[in-house]
Kinemage of the C-alpha trace (Angstrom):
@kinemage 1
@onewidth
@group {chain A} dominant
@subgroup {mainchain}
@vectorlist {calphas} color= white
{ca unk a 1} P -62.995 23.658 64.669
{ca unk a 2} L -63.075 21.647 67.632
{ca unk a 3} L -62.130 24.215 70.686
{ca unk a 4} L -61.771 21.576 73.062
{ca unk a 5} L -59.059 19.900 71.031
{ca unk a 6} L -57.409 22.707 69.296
{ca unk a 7} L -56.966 26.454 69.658
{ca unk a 8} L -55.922 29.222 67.438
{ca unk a 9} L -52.680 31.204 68.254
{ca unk a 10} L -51.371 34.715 67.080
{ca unk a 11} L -48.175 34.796 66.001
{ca unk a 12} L -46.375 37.116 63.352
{ca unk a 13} L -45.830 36.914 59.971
{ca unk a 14} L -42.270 36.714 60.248
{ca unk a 15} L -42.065 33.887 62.815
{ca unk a 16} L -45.362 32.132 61.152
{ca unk a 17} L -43.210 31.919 57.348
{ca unk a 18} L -39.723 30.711 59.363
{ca unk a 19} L -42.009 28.298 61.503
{ca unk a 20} L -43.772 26.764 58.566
{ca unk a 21} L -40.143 26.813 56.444
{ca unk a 22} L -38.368 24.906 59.307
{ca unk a 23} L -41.708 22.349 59.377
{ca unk a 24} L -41.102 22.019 55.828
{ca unk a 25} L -37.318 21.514 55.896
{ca unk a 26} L -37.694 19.069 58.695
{ca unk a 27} L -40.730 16.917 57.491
{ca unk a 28} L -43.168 17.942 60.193
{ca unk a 29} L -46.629 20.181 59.925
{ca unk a 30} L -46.519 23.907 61.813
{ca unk a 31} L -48.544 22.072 64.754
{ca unk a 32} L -45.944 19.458 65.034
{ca unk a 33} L -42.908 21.543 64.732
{ca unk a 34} L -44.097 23.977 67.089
{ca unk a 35} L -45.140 20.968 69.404
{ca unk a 36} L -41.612 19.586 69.620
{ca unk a 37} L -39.987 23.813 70.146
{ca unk a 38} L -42.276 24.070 72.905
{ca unk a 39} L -41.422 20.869 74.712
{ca unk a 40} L -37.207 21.421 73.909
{ca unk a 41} L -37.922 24.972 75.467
{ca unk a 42} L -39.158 23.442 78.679
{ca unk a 43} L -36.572 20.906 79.347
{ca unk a 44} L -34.203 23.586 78.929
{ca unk a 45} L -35.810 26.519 80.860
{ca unk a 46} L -38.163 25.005 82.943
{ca unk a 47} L -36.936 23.571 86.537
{ca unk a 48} L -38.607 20.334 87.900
{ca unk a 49} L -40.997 22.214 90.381
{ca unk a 50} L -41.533 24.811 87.545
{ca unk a 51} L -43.024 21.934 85.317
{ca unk a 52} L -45.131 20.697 88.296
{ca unk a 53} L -46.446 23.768 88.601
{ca unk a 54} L -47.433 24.161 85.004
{ca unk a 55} L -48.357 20.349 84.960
{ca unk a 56} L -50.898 21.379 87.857
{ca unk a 57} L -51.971 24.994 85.783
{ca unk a 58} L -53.025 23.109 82.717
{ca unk a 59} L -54.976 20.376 84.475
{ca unk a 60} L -56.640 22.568 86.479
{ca unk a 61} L -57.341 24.823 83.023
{ca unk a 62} L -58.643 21.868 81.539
{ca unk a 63} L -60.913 20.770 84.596
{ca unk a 64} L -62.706 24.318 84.031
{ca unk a 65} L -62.915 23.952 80.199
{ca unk a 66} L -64.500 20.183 81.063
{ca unk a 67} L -66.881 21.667 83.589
């Protein structure tokens, strides 16, 4: 697997079988599905400066991983 493009996550098996069901159900793989909770989650929870902040986190995560 390619770590600098994708990464392994734990989840259990309860939300793993509803997660892949719903990706199922809605035409989508896990990846995708999960993709499109995440980003619905943020709009909803995150404020503007909260997603600069993590905008800022995750490039500077990536500028270490790249380094």
């Amino acid at each position: 697997m390619d770590t600098t493009k994708w990464k392994s996550i734990l989840a259990t098996r309860k939300v793993y079988s509803e997660l892949a069901a719903l990706s199922r159900l809605e035409g989508r793989t896990i990846s995708g599905q999960l993709r499109l909770i995440f980003e619905s989650w943020k709009q909803v929870n995150l404020s503007k400066r909260d997603l600069q902040l993590l905008q800022s986190e995750v490039e500077a995560a990536e500028n270490v991983v790249v380094n």
